[in-house]
C-alpha positions in Angstrom: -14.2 -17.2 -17.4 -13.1 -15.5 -14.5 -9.8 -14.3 -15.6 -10.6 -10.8 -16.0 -12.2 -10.8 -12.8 -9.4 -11.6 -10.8 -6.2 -9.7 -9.4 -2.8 -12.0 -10.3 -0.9 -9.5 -8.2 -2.3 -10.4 -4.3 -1.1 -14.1 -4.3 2.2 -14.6 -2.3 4.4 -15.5 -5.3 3.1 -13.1 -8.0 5.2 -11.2 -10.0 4.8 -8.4 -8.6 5.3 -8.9 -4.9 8.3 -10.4 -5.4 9.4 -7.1 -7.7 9.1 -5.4 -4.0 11.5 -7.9 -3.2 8.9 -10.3 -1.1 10.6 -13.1 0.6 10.3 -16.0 2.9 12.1 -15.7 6.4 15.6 -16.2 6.3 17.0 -19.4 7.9 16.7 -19.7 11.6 15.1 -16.4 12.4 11.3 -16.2 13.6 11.8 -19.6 14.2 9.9 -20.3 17.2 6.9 -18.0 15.5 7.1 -20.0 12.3 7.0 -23.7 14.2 4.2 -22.0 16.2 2.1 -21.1 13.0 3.0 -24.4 11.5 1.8 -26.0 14.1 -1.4 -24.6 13.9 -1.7 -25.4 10.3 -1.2 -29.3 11.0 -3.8 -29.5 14.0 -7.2 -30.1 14.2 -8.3 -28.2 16.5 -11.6 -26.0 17.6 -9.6 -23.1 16.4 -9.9 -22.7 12.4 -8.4 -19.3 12.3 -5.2 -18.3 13.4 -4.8 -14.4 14.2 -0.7 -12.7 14.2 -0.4 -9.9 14.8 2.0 -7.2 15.4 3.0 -3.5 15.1 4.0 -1.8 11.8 7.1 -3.2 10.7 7.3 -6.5 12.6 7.7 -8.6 9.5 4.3 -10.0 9.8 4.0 -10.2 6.2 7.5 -12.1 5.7 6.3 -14.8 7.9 2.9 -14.8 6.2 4.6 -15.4 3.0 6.8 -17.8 4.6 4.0 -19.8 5.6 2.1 -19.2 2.3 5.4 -21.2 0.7 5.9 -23.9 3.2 1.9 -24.7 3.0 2.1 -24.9 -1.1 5.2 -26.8 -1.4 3.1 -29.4 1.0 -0.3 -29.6 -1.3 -2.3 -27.3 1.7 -2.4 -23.4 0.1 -5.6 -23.0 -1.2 -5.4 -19.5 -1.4 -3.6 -16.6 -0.4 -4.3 -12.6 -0.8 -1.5 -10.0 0.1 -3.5 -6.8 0.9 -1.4 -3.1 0.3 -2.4 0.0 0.7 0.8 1.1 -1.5 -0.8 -0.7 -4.7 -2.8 0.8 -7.2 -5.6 -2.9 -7.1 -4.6 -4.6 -3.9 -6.6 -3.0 -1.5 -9.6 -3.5 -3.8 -12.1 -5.9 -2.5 -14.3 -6.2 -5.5 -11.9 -9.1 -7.0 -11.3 -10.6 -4.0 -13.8 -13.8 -4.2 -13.5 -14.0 -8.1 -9.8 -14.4 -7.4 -10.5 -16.6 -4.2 -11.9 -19.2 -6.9 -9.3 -19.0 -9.2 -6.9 -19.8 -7.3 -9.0 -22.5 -5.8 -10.1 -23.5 -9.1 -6.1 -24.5 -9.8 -5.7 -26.4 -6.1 -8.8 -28.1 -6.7 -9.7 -29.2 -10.0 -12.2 -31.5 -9.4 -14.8 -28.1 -8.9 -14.0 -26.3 -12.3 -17.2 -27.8 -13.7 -19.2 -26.9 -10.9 -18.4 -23.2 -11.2 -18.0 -23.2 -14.9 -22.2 -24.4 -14.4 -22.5 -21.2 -11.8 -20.9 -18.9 -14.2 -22.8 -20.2 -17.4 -25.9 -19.4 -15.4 -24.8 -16.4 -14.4 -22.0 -14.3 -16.0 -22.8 -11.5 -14.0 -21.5 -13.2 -10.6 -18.3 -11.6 -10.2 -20.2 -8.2 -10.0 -22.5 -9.6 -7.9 -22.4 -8.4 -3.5 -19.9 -10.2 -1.7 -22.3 -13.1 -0.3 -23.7 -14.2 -3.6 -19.8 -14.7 -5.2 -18.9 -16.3 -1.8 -21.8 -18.8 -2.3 -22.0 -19.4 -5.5 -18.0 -20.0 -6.8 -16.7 -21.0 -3.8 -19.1 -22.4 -1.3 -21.1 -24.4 -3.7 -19.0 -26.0 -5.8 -16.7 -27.6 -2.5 -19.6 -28.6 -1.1 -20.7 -30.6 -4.3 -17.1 -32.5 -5.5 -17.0 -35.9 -4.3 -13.6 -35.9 -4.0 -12.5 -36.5 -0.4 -10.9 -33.2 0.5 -8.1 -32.7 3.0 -7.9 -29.6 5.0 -7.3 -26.0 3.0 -5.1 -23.5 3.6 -6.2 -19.8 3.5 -3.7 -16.8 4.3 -4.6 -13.5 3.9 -2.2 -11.0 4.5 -2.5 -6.8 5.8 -5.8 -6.8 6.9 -5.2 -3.4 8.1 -4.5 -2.4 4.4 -7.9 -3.3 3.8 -9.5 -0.7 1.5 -12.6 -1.5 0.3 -16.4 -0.2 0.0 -17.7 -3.1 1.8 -16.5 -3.1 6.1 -13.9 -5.4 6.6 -16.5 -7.3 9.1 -18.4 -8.5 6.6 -15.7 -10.1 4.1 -14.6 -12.0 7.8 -17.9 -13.0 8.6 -18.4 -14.1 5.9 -15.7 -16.7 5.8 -15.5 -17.4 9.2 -19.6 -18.2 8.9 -18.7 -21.2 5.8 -16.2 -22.9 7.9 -18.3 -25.5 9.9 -18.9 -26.2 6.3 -16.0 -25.9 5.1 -12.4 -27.8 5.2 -10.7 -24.1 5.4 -8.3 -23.2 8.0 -7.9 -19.2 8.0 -4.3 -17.5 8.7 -4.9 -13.5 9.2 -2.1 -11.2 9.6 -2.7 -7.6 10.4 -1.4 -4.3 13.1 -3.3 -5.0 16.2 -5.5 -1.9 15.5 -8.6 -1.4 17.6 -11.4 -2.1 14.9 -9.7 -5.6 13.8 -9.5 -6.4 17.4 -13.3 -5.9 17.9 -14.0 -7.8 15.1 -11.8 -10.8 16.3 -13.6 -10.4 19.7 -17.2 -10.7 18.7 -18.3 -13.7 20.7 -19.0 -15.7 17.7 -15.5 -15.3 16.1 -13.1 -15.4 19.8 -14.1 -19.0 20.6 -12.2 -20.0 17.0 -9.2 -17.7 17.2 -5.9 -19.2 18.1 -3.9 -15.7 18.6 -0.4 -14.9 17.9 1.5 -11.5 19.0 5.0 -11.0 17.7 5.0 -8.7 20.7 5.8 -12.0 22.6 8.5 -12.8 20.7 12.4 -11.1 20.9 12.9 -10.1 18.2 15.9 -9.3 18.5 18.3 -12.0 18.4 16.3 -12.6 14.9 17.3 -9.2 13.5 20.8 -9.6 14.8 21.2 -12.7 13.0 19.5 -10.9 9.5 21.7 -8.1 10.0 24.7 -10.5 9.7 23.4 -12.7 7.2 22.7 -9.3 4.9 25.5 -7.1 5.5 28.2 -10.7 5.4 26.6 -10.7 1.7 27.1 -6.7 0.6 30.7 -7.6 2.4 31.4 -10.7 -0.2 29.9 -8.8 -3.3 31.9 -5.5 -2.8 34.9 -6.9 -1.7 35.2 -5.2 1.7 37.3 -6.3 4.7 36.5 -9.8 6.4 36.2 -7.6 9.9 33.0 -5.4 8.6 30.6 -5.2 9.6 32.0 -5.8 13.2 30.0 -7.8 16.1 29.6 -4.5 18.2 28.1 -2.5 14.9 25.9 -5.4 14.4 24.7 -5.6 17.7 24.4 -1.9 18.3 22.1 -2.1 15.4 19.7 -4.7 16.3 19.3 -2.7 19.3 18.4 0.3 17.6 16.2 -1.7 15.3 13.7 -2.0 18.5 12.5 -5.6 16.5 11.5 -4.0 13.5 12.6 -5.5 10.8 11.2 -2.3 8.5 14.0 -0.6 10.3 17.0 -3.3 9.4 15.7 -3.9 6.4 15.6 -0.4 4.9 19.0 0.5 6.9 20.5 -2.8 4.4 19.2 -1.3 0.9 20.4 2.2 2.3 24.2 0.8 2.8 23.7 -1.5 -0.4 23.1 1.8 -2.7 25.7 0.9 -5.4 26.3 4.8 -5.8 27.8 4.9 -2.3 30.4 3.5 0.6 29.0 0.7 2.6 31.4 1.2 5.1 30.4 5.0 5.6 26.6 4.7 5.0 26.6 2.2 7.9 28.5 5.0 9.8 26.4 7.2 8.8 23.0 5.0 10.1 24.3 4.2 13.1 24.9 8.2 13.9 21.3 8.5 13.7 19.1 8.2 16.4 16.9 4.8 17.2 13.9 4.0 14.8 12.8 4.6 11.3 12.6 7.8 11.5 15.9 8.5 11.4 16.6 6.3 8.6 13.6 8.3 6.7 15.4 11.5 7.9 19.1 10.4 6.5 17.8 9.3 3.1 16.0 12.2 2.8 19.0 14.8 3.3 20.9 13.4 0.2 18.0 12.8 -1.7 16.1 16.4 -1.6 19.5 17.4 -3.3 18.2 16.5 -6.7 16.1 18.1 -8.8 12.7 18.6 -9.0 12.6 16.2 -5.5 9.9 18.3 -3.4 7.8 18.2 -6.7 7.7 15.2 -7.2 7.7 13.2 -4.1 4.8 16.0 -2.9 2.7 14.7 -6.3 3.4 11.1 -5.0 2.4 12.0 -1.6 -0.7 13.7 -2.6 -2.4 12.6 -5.5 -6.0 11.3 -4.8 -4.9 7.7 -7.1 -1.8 6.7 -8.2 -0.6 7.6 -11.6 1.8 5.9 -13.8 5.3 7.3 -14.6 3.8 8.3 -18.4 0.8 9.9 -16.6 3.4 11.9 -14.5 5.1 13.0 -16.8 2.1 15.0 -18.7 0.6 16.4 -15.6 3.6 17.9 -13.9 5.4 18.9 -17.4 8.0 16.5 -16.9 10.4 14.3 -18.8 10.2 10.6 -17.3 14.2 10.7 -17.0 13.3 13.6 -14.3 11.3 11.9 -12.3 13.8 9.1 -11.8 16.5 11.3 -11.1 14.3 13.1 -8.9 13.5 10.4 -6.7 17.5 8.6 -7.5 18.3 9.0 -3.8 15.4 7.9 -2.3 15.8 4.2 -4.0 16.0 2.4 -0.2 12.5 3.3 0.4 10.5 4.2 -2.8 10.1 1.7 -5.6 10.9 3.6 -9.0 10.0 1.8 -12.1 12.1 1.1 -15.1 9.2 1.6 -17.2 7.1 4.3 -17.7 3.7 2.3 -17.0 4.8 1.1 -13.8 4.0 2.5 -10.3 5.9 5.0 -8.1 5.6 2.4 -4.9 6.6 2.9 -1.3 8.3 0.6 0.7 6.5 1.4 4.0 3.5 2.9 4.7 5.1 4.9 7.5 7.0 6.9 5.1 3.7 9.3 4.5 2.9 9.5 8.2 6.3 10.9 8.9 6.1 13.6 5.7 3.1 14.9 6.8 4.1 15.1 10.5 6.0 19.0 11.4 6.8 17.2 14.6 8.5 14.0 13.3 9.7 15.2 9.9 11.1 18.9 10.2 13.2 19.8 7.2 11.6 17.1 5.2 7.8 17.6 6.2 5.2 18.0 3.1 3.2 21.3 3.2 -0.5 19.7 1.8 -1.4 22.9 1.7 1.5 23.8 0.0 1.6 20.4 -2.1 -2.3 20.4 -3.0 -1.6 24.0 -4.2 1.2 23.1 -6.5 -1.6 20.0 -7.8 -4.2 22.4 -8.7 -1.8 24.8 -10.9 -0.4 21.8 -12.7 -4.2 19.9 -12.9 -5.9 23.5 -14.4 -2.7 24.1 -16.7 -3.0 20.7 -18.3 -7.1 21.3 -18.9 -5.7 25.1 -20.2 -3.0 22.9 -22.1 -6.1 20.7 -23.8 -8.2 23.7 -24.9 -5.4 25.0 -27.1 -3.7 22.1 -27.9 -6.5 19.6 -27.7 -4.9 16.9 -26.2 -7.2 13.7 -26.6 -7.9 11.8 -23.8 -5.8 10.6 -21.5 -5.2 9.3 -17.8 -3.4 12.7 -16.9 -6.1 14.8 -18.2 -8.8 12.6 -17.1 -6.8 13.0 -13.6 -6.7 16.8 -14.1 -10.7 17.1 -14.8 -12.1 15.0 -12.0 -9.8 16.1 -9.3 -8.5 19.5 -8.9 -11.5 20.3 -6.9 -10.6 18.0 -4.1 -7.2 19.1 -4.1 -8.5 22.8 -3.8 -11.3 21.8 -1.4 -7.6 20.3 0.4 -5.9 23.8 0.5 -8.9 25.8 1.8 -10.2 23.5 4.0 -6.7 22.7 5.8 -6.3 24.8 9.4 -3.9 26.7 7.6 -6.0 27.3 4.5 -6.6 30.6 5.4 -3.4 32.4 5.5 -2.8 30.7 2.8 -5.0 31.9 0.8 -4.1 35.9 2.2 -1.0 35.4 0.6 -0.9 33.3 -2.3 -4.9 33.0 -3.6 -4.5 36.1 -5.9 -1.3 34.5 -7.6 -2.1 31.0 -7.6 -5.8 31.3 -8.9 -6.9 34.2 -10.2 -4.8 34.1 -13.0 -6.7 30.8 -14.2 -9.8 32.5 -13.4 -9.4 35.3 -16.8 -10.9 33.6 -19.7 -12.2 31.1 -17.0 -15.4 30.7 -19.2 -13.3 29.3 -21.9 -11.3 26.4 -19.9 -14.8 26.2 -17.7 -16.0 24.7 -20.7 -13.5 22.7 -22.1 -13.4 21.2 -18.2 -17.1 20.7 -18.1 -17.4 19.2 -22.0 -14.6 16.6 -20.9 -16.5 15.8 -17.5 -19.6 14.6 -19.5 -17.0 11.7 -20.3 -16.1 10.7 -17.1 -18.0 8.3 -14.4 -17.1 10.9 -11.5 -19.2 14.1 -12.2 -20.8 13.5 -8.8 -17.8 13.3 -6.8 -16.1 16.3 -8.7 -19.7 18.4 -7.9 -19.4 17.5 -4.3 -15.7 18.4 -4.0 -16.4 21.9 -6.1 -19.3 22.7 -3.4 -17.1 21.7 -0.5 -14.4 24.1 -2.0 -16.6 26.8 -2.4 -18.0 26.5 1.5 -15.0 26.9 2.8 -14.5 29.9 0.5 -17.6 31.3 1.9 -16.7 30.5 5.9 -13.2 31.9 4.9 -14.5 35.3 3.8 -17.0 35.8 6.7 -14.1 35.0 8.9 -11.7 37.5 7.1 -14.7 39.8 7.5 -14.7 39.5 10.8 -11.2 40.3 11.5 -11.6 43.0 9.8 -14.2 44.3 11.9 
């Protein structure tokens, strides 16, 4: 019954995360953190909800998922959600309690009847606001088993990820409200950004928070001892010498790492590319200066060698929703095996599918702040002007490609129709959307505009389709104001 309803893809050990490579913490590192957290989880205290955080990078989520294991091998995980930003559905809060409850539902059996009653009642509750789902399939049905029921643990994962309609302050209210009711203990991970931290300090919520900040931990005898654990393994698997990697070049690099395991663990799939020398791409890594950026900056210079690279990694970068490799493929005018190659050198930090209904998936979500950054990226920054441009000629030429060819339907035209006004609101509304447009609006766009009434039409008869007319209207009437502000400004140059 509430199968559809709910996203098998958040929970620690699903399919997917472990596809991203998701893992517990490796023996004997973040120790101390992880007999701290433990700890908590085995009290009963006056503090139901346990708060770690740390900056971007820290591992936060490996030790959540840690936990998360350790709490369901020992009959306590209730139920866990993995938020990310990077996923097409798992920053998506409208499946969030419908998924709460089916996981609960499998921990607790003795309230399937008692929500099978709520949902016979009421099919409609998964669509319901977040209060009435929280109430009905979760709060309800503990509160009327009999069963004597030992404390429950809940860990929920990125809370900076967080993406949905509804503020983030309500979906925590809301479950820190239940638990005086409630036998939950609640483990949040999240960056220590300034609107979580004002939710945790509302006066209601601080008095429960036990509060953990990797900051207070070294990290970095931890990454030292990961850095020798993983490179010891590439050494056994490809045969290399007994001395590599050497104490000083592990060291050295758990220095550089600055306690961010992001930057060791991306520097370990770079060296482990089988197309390469392990020996040299360490070299190579430790040439580099300190922090991810540099390890961004030396994948990227092999990797824009291939073809079609800037092309695709911009559409990546840029698109307004994630498209599949199949949906790629028809709005770029690509052949899927170009995409991969494209993208062959940038394996250590994007996810490529072997299918062509999979995801194009980033391993950190600092990889788009450094592309779109002159200042941090140089030879490797992203244009959006440039990008959002290049998004608009291939989103008009597949609604062109439709009127003569009539396409069907399809996620890459359906893509094409609702978006490319945004992406030209992008170009014309960026700082640099002006000059821009001096020296490239007659090429890029005016040819699209002869015969516009035609593929106007065929645009507008496949809108009446589609549930985001509203959206594409608003984005069409930003466009054109910042056409309007840019000619009176022109104007006025002029003059």
């Amino acid at each position: 019954m509430l199968a559809q309803h709910t996203n098998l893809n958040v929970a620690y050990n699903s399919s997917e995360r472990e596809s991203e490579h998701a893992s517990t913490c490796q023996e004997d590192i973040r120790k101390s953190v992880l007999e701290m957290v433990m700890a908590w989880v085995e009290s009963n205290d006056d503090h139901p909800i346990c708060w770690l955080q740390g900056p971007a990078g820290s591992g936060k989520s490996t030790i959540a998922h840690t936990i998360a294991q350790q709490c369901d091998e020992e009959n306590m995980l209730a139920f866990s959600f993995f938020f990310s930003r990077r996923n097409l559905d798992r920053s998506d809060i409208t499946k969030f309690f419908p998924t709460f409850a089916y996981q609960l539902a499998g921990f607790l059996p003795s309230i399937k009847q008692s929500m099978q009653d709520a949902l016979a009642k009421d099919p409609a509750i998964p669509r319901r606001n977040l209060k009435d789902q929280f109430r009905k399939l979760i709060v309800r049905p503990v509160l009327s088993t009999t069963e004597r029921i030992s404390t429950m643990i809940v860990v929920i994962d990125g809370l900076d990820e967080y993406g949905g309609n509804v503020p983030l302050k309500e979906l925590i209210r809301l479950l820190v409200d239940a638990l005086p009711k409630l036998p939950f203990r609640l483990l949040f991970t999240s960056r220590p950004e300034a609107h979580i931290r004002d939710i945790f300090s509302t006066p209601s919520i601080d008095s429960k928070i036990y509060r953990l900040a990797l900051q207070d931990f070294s990290a970095h005898p931890d990454v030292y001892l990961y850095l020798r654990s993983r490179l010891s393994e590439i050494q056994r698997k490809r045969k290399l010498p007994e001395s590599w990697p050497s104490d000083a070049d592990l060291r050295n690099l758990a220095w550089r790492s600055e306690g961010l395991f992001i930057y060791v663990s991306t520097l370990v799939k770079f060296v482990d590319d089988e197309y390469g020398i392990p020996q040299r791409k360490l070299q190579d890594a430790m040439s580099a200066h300190r922090g991810l950026d540099s390890l961004f900056d030396q994948v990227l210079r092999s990797a824009q060698n291939y073809p079609h690279f800037k092309r695709v990694i911009g559409a990546f970068m840029f698109l307004r929703d994630h498209l599949d490799i199949s949906a790629l493929v028809q709005l770029l005018q690509l052949e899927a095996v170009d995409i991969r190659l494209a993208l062959r050198g940038c394996l250590s930090i994007l996810m490529v599918p072997d299918h062509d209904k999979g995801y194009i998936r980033g391993y950190h979500a600092s990889l788009q702040d450094f592309l779109i950054d002159p200042d941090r990226a140089k030879d490797h920054f992203l244009d959006p002007v440039e990008h959002n441009m290049f998004i608009v000629d291939d989103c008009m030429k597949l609604i062109v490609a439709d009127l003569e060819n009539n396409l069907k339907d399809g996620v890459a035209l359906r893509y094409a129709c609702q978006n490319w006004c945004h992406h030209f609101h992008l170009v014309l509304s960026n700082r640099k959307g002006i000059d821009y447009i001096k020296s490239h609006f007659k090429y890029k766009v005016e040819g699209f505009l002869e015969n516009s009434s035609q593929w106007l039409q065929n645009w507008m008869c496949n809108m009446q389709f589609h549930s985001k007319v509203e959206q594409a209207c608003a984005d069409l009437h930003f466009a054109f104001t910042c056409i309007r502000v840019s000619q009176l400004y022109l104007k006025w140059c002029q003059e």
